[in-house]
PLY file of the C-alpha trace (Angstrom):
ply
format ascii 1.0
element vertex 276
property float x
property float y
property float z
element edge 275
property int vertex1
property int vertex2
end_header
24.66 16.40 9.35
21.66 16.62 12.10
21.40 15.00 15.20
19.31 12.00 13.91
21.03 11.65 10.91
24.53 11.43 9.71
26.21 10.75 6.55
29.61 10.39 5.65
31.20 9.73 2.13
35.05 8.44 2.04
34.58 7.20 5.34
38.15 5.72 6.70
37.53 4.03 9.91
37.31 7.27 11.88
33.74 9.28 12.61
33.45 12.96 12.08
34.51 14.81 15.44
31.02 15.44 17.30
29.38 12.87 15.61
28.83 9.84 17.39
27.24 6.16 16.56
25.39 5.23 19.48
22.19 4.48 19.79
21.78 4.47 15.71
21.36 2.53 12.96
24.43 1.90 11.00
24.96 1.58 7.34
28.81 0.94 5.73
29.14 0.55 2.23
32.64 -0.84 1.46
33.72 0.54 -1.84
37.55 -0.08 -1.56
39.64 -1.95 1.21
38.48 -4.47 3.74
37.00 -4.42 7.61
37.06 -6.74 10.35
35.00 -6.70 13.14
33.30 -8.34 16.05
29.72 -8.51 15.73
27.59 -10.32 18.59
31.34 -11.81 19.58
31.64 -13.66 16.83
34.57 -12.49 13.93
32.78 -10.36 10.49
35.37 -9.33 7.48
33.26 -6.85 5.65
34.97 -6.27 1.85
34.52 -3.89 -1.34
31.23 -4.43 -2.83
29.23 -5.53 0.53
27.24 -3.54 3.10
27.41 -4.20 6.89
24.54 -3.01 8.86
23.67 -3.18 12.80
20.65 -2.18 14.82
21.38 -0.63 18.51
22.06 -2.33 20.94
24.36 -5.15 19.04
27.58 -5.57 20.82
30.14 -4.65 18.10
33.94 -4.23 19.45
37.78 -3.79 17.55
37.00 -2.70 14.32
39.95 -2.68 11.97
40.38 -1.17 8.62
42.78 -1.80 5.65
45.22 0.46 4.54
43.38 2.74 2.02
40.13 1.56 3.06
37.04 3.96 2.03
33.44 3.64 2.18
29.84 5.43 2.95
28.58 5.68 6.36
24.91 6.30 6.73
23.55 5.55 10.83
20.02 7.43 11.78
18.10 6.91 15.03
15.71 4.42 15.32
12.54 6.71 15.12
13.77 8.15 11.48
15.15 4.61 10.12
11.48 4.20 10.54
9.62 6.67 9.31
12.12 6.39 5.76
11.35 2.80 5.95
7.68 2.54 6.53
6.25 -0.43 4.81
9.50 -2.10 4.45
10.78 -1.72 8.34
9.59 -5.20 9.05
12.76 -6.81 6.42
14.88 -4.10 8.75
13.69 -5.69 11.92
13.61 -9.39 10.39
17.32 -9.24 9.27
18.71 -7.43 12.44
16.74 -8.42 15.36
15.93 -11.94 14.45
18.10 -13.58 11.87
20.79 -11.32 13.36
22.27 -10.61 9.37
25.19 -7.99 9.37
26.33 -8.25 5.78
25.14 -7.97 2.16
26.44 -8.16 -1.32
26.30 -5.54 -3.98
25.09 -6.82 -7.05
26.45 -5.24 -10.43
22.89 -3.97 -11.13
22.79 -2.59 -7.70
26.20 -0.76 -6.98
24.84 1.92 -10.30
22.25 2.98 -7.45
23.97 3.68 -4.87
26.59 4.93 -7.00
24.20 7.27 -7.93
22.51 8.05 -4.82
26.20 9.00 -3.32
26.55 11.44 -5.83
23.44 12.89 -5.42
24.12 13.64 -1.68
27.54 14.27 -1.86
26.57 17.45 -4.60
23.71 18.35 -2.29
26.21 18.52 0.36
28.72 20.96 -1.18
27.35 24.45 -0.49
29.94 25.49 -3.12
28.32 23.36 -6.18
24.86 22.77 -5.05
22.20 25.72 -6.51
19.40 25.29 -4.28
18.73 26.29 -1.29
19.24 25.47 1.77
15.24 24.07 2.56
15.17 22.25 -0.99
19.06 20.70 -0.33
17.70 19.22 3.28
14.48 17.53 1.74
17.15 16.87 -1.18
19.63 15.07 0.84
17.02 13.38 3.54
14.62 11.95 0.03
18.12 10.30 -1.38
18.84 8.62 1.60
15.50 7.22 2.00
15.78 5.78 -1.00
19.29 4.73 -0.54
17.97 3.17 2.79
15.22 1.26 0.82
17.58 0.07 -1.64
19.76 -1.59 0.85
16.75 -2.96 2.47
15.38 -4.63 -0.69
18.88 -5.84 -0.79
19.02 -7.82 2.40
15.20 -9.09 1.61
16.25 -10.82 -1.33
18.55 -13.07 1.36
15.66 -13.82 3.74
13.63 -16.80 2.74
10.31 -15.41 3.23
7.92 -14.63 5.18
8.70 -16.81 9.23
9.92 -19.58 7.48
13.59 -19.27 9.59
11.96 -17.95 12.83
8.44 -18.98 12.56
6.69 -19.20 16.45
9.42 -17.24 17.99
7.98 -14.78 19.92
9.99 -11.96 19.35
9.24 -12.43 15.80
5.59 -12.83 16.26
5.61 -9.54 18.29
7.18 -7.43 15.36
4.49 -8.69 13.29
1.82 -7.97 15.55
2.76 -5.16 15.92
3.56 -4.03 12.40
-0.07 -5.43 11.26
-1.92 -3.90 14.19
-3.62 -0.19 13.07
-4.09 0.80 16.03
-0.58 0.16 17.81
-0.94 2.11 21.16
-2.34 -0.69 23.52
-0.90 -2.15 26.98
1.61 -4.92 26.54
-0.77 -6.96 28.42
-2.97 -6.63 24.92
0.00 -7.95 22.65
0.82 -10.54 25.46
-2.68 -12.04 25.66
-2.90 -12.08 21.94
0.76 -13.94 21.80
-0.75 -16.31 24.60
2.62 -15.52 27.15
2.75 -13.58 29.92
3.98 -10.01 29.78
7.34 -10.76 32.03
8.32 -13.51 29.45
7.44 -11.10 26.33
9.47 -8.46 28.11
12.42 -10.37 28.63
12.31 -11.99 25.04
12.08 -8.34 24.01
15.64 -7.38 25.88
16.83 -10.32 24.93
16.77 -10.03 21.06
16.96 -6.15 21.44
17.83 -4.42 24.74
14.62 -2.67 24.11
11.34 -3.64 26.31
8.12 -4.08 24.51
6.89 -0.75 25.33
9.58 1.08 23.41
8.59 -0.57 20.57
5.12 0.01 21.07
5.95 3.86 21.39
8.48 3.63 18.48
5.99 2.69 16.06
3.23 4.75 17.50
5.49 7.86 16.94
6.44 6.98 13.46
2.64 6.42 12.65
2.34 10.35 13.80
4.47 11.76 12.32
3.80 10.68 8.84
0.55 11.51 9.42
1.60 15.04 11.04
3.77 15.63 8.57
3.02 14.05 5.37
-1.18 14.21 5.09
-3.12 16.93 5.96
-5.97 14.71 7.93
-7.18 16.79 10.27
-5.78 16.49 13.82
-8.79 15.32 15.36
-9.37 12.25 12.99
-5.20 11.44 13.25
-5.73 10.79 17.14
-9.11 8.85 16.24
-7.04 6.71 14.00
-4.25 6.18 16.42
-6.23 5.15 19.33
-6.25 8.46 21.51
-9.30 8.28 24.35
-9.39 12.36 22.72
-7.06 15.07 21.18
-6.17 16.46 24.92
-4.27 12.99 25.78
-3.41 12.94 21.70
-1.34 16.69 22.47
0.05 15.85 25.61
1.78 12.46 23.70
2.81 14.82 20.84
4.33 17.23 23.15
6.17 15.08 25.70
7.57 13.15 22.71
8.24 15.62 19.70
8.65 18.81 21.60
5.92 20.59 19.76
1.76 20.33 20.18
0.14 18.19 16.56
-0.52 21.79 15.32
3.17 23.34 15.60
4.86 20.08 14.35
2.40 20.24 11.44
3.29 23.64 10.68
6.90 23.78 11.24
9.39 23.65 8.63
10.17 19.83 8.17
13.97 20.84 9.13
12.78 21.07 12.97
11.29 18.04 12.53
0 1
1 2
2 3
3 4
4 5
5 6
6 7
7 8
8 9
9 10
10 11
11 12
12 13
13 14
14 15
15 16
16 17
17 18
18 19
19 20
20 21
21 22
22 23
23 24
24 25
25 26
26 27
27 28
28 29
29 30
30 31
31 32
32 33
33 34
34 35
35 36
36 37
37 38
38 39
39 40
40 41
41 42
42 43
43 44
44 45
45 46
46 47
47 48
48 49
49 50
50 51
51 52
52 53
53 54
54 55
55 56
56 57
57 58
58 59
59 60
60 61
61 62
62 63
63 64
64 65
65 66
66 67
67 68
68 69
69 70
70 71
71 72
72 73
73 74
74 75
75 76
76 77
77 78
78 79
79 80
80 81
81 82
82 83
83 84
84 85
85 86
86 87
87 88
88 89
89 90
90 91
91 92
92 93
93 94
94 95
95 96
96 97
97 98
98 99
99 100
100 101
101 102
102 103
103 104
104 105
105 106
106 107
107 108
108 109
109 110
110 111
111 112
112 113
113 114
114 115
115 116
116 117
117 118
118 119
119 120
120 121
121 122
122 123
123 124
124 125
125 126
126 127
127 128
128 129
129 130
130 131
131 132
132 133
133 134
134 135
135 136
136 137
137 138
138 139
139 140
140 141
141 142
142 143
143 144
144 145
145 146
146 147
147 148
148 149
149 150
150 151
151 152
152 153
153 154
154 155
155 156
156 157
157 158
158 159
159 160
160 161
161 162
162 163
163 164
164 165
165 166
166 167
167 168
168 169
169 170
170 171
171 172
172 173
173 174
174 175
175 176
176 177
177 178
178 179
179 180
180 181
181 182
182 183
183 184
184 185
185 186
186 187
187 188
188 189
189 190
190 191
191 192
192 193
193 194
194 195
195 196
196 197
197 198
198 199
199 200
200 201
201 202
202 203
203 204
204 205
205 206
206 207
207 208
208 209
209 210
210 211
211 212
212 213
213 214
214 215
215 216
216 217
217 218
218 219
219 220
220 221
221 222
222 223
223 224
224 225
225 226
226 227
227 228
228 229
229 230
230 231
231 232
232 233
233 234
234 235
235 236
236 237
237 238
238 239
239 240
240 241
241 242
242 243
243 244
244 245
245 246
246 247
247 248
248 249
249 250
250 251
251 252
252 253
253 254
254 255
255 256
256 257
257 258
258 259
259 260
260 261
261 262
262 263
263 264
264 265
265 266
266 267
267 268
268 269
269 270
270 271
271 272
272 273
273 274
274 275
């Protein structure tokens, strides 16, 4: 579909030619067959009516599919898993990073949903049966998986047991939640190291450890996601967006927007949300 995003119905084991799954967030509903896997080195068996899902950076090797096998393959880049997930990236980040979860059952109440939400997409898809246009059938297609995505997510939450209870005072987990509670996210990982009492080489190696990312990606991972909902979803002006994020002014707040997003506040505002 788009660089960040791709989405694949009667997926058989094999991903569309130019599309690749690196680096992204992977979604597989199973809807008829079975898969095997290694995830993390250890042996999964994925079957019809469950969901596997892996963050990057999870070792996952040999995957084998049944005879007939078919499912849905959603996987998006990091930086637009969270700006779909917003509020709810911190079950993402608690079943992936730190419980280290890979599978989930469909409930009978559930698999209507997604049922649903496939069709959706898969009509929006079809230039042949779709009526809209081609602006209204992105926003379409992008909206349904979001809520697709949030679906799943409130899926896997109903497995956790709450809250830290299974990895309460481990750091990395303490991080994430620092982080995800913090307003103002764009500070030196000395600040979230002081605050986590550690030093910032141990928070930096727990950080690779759990996610082959260092603390500063995440720290610019959620900073980015903060600006571009408010870029591209509020119309705050641009000024009080950089006061909110934590820019010294909007000079340093342009020069982030442009090095990361390609565009100054102003043109990524005003561009049509399919170049975004």
């Amino acid at each position: 579909m788009e660089e960040d995003l791709l989405f694949t119905a009667d997926f058989s084991g094999t991903v569309p030619e130019g599309a690749s799954l690196e680096g992204k967030n992977i979604f597989l509903v199973c809807e008829k067959g079975k898969m095997q896997i290694s995830y993390e080195g250890n042996p999964i068996s994925v079957s019809e009516g469950e969901i596997f899902f892996s963050a990057p950076g999870a070792r996952l090797s040999d995957p084998l599919f049944s005879s007939g096998f078919r499912g849905t393959l959603i996987a998006l880049s990091t930086p637009t898993l969270q700006q779909f997930l917003r509020e709810y990236v911190t079950i993402w980040n608690q079943a992936a990073y730190i419980e280290r979860e890979c599978v989930v059952g469909i409930s009978q109440k559930d698999e209507p949903y997604l049922r649903g939400f496939r069709g959706i997409i898969t009509l929006a898809l079809s230039e042949s049966d779709c009526t809209f246009p081609q602006g209204y059938r992105r926003d379409l297609i992008r909206s349904t998986i979001r809520n697709a995505l949030i679906a799943i997510v409130c899926m896997i939450g109903r497995t956790q047991k709450g809250g830290l209870s299974k990895a309460e005072g481990d750091l990395f987990q303490r991080f994430l939640s620092l982080l995800d509670n913090t307003p103002v996210k764009r500070h030196p990982v000395s600040w979230y190291a002081d605050r986590l009492s550690t030093s910032t080489k141990t928070l930096s190696l727990c950080c690779r450890e759990n996610s082959c990312k260092s603390p500063m990606q995440w720290i610019r991972e959620y900073t980015l996601s903060d600006v571009k909902h408010l870029l591209g979803c509020s119309t705050i002006p641009i000024k009080e967006v950089s006061d909110t994020l934590g820019f010294p002014n909007t000079s340093f707040f342009g020069q982030f927007v442009k090095e990361h997003l390609g565009k100054t506040p102003l043109e990524y505002r005003n561009a049509p949300k399919e170049e975004n």
